[in-house]
C-alpha positions in Angstrom: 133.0 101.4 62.9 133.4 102.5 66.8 136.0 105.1 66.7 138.1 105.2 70.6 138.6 108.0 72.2 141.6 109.5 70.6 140.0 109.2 67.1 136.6 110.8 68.5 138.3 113.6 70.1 140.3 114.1 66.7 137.1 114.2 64.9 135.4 116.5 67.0 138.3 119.0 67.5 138.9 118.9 63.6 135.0 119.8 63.1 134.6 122.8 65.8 137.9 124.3 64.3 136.5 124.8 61.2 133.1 126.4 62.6 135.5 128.4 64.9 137.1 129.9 61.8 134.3 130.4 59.6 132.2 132.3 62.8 134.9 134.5 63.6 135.1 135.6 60.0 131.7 135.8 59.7 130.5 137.6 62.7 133.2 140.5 61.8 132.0 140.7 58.9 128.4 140.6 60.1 129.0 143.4 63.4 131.1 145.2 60.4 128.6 145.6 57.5 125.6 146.0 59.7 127.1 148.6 61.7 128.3 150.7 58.1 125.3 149.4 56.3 122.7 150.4 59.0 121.2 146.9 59.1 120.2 146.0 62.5 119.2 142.3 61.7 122.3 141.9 60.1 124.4 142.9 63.7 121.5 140.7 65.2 123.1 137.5 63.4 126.4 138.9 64.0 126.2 138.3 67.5 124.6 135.4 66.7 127.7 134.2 65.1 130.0 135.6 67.6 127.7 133.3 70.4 128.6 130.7 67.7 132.4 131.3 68.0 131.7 131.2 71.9 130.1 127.5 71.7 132.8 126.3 69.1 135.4 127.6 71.8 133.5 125.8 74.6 133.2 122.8 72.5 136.7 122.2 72.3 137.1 122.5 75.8 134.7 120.2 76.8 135.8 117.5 74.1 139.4 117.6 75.4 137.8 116.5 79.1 134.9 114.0 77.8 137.5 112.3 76.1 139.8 111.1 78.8 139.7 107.7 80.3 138.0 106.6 83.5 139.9 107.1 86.6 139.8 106.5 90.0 138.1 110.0 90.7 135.7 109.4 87.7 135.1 105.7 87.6 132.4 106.4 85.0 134.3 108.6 82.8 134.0 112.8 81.9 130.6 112.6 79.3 129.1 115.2 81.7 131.4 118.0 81.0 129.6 117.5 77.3 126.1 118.0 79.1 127.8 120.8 81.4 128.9 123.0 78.4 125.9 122.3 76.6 123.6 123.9 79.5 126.3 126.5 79.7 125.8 126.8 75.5 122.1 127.0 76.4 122.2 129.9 78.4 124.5 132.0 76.3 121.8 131.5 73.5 119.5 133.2 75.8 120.8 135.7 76.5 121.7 136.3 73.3 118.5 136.2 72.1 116.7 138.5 74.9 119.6 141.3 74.4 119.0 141.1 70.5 114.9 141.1 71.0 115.1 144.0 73.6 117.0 146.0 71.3 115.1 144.9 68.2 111.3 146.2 70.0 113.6 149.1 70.7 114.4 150.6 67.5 110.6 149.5 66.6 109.2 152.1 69.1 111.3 154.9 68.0 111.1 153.5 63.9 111.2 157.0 62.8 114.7 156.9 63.4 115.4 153.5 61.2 117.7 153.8 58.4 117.8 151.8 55.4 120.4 149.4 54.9 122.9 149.3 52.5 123.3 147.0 49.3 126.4 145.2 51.0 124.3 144.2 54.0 122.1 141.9 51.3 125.3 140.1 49.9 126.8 139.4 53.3 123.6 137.6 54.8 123.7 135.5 51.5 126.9 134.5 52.0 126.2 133.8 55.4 123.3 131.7 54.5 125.5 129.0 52.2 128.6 129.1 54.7 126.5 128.2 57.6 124.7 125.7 55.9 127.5 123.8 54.9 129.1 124.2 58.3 125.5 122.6 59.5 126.0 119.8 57.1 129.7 118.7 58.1 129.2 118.8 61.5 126.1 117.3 61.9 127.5 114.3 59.8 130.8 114.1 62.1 128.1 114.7 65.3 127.1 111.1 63.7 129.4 109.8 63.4 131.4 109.9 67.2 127.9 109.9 68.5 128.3 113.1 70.5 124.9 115.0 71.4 127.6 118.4 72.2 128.5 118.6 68.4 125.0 118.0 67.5 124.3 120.6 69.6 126.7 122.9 68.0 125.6 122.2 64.3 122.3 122.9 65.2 123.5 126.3 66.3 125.0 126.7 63.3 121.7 125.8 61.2 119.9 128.4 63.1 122.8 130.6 62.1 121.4 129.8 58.5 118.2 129.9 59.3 118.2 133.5 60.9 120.4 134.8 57.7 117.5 133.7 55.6 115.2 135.8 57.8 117.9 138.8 57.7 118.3 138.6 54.0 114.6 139.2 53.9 113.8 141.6 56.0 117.1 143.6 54.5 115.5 143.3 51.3 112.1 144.3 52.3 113.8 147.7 54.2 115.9 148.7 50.7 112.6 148.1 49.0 110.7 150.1 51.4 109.9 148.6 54.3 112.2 149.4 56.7 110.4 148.3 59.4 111.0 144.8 58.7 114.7 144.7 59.1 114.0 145.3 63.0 111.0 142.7 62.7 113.9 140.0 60.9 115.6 140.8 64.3 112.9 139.9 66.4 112.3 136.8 64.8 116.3 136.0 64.6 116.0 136.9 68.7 112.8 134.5 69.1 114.4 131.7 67.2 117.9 132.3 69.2 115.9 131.7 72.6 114.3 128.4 71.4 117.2 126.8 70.6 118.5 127.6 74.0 115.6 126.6 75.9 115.6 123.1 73.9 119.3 122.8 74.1 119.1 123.7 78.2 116.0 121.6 78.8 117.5 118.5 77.1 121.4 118.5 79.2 119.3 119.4 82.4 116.8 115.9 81.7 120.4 114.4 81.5 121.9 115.6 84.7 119.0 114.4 87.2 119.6 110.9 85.2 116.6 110.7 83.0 116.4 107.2 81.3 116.3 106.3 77.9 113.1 106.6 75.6 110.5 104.0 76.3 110.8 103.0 72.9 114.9 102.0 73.6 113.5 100.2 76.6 110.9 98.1 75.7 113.9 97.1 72.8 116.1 96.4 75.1 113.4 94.0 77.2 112.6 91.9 73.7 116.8 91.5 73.6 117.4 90.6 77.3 114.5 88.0 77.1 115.8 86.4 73.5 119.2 85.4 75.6 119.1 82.3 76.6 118.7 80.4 80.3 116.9 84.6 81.0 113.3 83.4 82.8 112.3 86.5 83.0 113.5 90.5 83.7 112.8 93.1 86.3 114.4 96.9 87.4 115.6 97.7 84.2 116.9 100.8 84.8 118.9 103.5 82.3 120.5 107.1 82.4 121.9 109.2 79.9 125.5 110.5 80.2 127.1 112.8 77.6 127.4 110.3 74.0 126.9 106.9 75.9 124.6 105.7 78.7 124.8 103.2 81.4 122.2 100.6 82.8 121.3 97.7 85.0 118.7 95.3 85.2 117.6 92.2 87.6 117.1 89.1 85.3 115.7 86.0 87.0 117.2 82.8 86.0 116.8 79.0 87.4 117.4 78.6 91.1 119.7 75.4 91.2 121.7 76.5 88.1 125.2 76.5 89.6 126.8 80.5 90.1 129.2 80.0 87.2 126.2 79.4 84.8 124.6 82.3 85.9 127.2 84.1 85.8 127.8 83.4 82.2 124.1 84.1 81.5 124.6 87.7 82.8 127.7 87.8 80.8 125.6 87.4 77.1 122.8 89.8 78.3 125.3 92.4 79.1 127.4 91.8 75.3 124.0 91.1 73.8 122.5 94.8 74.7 126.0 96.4 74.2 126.1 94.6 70.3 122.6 96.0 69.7 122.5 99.2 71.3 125.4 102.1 70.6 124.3 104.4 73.2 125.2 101.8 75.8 128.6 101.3 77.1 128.3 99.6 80.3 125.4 97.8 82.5 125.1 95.9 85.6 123.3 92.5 85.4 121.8 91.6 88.7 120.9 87.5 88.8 118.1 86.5 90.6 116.7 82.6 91.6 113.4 84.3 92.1 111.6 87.7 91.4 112.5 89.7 94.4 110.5 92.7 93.3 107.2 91.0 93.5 107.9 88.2 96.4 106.2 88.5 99.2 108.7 86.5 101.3 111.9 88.4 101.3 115.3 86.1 102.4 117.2 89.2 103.5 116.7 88.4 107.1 117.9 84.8 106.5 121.6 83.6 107.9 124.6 82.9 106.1 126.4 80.0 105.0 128.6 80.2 107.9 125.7 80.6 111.0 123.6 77.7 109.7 126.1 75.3 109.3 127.7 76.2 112.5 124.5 75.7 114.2 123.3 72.0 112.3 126.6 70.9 112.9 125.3 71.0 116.4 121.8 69.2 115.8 123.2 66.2 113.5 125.5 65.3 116.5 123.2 62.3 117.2 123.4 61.1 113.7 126.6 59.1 112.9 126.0 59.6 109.4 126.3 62.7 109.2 130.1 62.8 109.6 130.5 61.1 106.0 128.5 64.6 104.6 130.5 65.6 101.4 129.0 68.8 100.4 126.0 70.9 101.4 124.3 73.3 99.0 121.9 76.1 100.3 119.0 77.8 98.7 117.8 81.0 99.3 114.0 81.0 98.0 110.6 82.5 98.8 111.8 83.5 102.4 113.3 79.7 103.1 116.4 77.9 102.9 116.4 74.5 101.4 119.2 72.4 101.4 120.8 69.7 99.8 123.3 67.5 101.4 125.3 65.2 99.5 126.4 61.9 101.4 128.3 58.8 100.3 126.6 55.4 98.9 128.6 53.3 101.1 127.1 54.3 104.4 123.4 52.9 103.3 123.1 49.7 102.8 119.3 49.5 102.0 116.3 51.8 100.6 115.2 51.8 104.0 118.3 52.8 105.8 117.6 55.7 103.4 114.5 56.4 104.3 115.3 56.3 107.6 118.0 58.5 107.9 116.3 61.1 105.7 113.2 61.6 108.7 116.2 61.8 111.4 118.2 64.4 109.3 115.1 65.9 108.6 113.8 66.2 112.1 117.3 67.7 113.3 117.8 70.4 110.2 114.2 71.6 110.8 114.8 72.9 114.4 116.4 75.2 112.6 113.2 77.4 112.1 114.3 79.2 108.5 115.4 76.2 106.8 112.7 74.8 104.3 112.8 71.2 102.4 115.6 69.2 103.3 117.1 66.8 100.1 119.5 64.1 100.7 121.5 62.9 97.7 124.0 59.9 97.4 127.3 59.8 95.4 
C-alpha cells in the first residue's frame, strides 16, 4: 500500500529514533570501555557509532523537509534534501574512516606501546554486534517500505556498524590471547570498511544530483509498457532522473496524425497512469504527442505559420471563388515539413460530380500559392 506523506514521514522519523537511541548508548559505551579497557578497535567503532548518531540526527532533518508538499518555490517537491544529506552522510563516513586509519597505522608503528585490552571490551563488541544488526534489520525493512534510498542509506550504516563489531570482537580476542597487534589491525579494517561505505554512499547521491536516469533495465521496461497502450505508433526521447525516493520522466510518443487533439490527449493520459501503475519509483511524467517522429524527420514544420497567418492570407486567394464563402471548417496538418488541409464545405453548393471536380482544381490552384501548404482535401457535409 502507498503510504502519503504524513505516514512516510511518521515511519521514517519513528525508525531513525530508535537508531538515534541505541547509537548514543552504544557509542558511550563503546568511547567508554575502549578507553578503560585499552582497546583501540573498540573506540574505533565508537566513533563509528557516534558518526551513526550524527546520520540518524541528519536523517530526521532531512525527512521533516523531503516530506513537505510541492510549492510554488519547489514545484517538484524537497526529495533532494534526501540526496543532500546523504552526500553530507557520505563525507562524514570519510572522514571518519581516514581519522580512525591514521590513528590505527599509528599505534602500529610505535606497537611496543599497545596494551592489551580488557575482558569487558570483548562483551561490549558483542553486544554491539546483535544491537546493530537488529537496528539493520528494522530499518532496512521500514527503508522498504516508504521507498526512501536516505533510510536505506542509514541502515546500511548501521550494518557496517555490525559488521566492524565483528572485526573488533576479533581482533580484541586475538590481542587478550596474544596478539595484540591485531586489535590496531581490526581498526584498520573497521577504518577501510568506514571509507567504502562513504565513497558508495557519496558516489550514488552525486549520480543523482547531475540527474542520472534510471537503469537501462527500468527503461527498456518502461518502452515494452508505453508501446502495449493502445492508439501509441511508436516512442522516442524517453528520458528519466532520479530525485530522492521517486523520479520523474518524459517521453515523445507518436500517434496517428488525423486523430482529433482530444484523442490524443487521452492516449497520453493512459501512458502516463499506465507507467505510474507499473513503476513505484515514478511519480510524475510528461507525455509529448507527436503526428510524426520529429527526432528522425528530415523536414522539420517549426518554421511553418500558424493557424491564424495562413488563413488570413487564403482568405485573400479564394476571393475569386464564390464557394468559398459557404467554407464550414478548415483543419490543418503539420507533417513532414508541409501543411495539408482539409476544408469542409456544404453539399448544397454542388450540384454535380463535376462541379466538384471543378472547384477542387480552382481551390487547389489558389491554396497552393501559398508555398508551405501541401495536399489540399475538400470534404462535403
Amino acid at each position: 500500500m502507498e503510504l502519503d506523506r504524513h505516514q512516510r514521514k511518521n515511519a521514517m522519523d519513528k525508525a531513525t529514533w530508535w537508531g538515534l537511541i541505541v547509537n548514543l548508548l552504544l557509542s558511550i559505551g563503546k568511547l567508554l570501555i575502549g578507553f578503560i579497557g585499552h582497546s583501540q578497535a573498540l573506540i574505533a567503532d565508537g566513533l563509528h557509532s557516534l558518526s551513526d548518531l550524527v546520520s540518524d540526527g541528519m536523517v530526521l532533518l532531512a525527512s521533516h523537509h523531503s516530506n513537505i508538499d510541492a510549492d510554488e518555490d519547489h514545484p517538484y517537491g524537497h526529495a533532494r534534501y534526501e540526496t543532500f544529506a546523504t552526500i553530507t552522510l557520505a563525507v562524514l563516513l570519510s572522514v571518519v574512516g581516514i581519522g580512525i586509519g591514521i590513528d590505527a597505522v599509528d599505534r602500529l608503528i610505535d606497537y611496543q606501546n599497545i596494551a592489551t585490552p580488557t575482558q569487558f571490551t570483548l562483551i561490549v563488541a558483542g553486544l554491539s554486534i546483535i544491537s546493530k544488526e537488529i537496528l539493520y534489520q528494522y530499518t532496512m525493512l521500514v527503508a522498504h517500505q516508504v521507498k526512501s534510498k536516505l533510510l536505506e542509506a542509514n541502515a546500511w550504516h548501521h550494518r557496517s556498524d555490525a559488521i566492524s563489531s565483528i572485526i573488533v570482537f576479533a581482533g580484541i580476542a586475538g590481542a587478550i590471547w596474544g596478539y595484540p597487534l591485531l586489535d590496531s589491525i581490526a581498526a584498520i579494517i573497521v577504518a577501510l570498511m568506514i571509507c567504502k561505505i562513504g565513497w558508495d554512499l557519496g558516489h550514488q547521491s552525486f549520480q543523482e544530483l547531475v540527474d542520472t536516469g534510471l537503469e537501462p533495465e527500468t527503461l527498456h521496461a518502461m518502452e515494452a509498457v508505453i508501446l502495449s497502450v493502445d492508439g501509441v505508433n511508436q516512442m522516442h526521447m524517453l528520458r528519466t532522473r532520479k530525485m530522492g525516493h521517486s523520479a520523474l520522466a518524459d517521453v515523445h510518443i507518436l500517434v496517428s496524425p488525423r486523430i482529433s487533439v482530444s484523442e490524443g490527449h487521452q492516449i497520453s493520459e493512459a501512458v502516463e497512469m499506465a507507467l505510474i501503475n507499473q513503476f513505484d519509483e515514478i511519480n510524475d511524467i510528461t507525455v509529448h504527442i507527436d503526428p510524426e517522429d520529429d527526432e528522425h524527420t528530415e523536414n522539420s514544420c517549426r518554421h511553418l505559420p500558424l493557424r491564424a497567418d495562413v488563413l488570413s492570407r487564403l482568405e485573400t486567394y479564394w476571393q475569386t471563388i464564390p464557394e468559398m464563402q459557404n467554407l464550414l471548417h478548415t483543419t490543418l496538418h503539420y507533417l513532414d515539413g508541409s501543411i495539408n488541409i482539409e476544408l469542409v464545405l456544404p453539399l448544397k453548393i454542388i450540384q454535380s460530380e463535376k462541379e466538384a471536380s471543378q472547384l477542387k482544381q480552382q481551390v487547389e490552384k489558389a491554396t497552393k500559392k501559398l508555398e508551405c501548404i501541401g495536399s489540399v482535401r475538400i470534404l462535403y457535409e
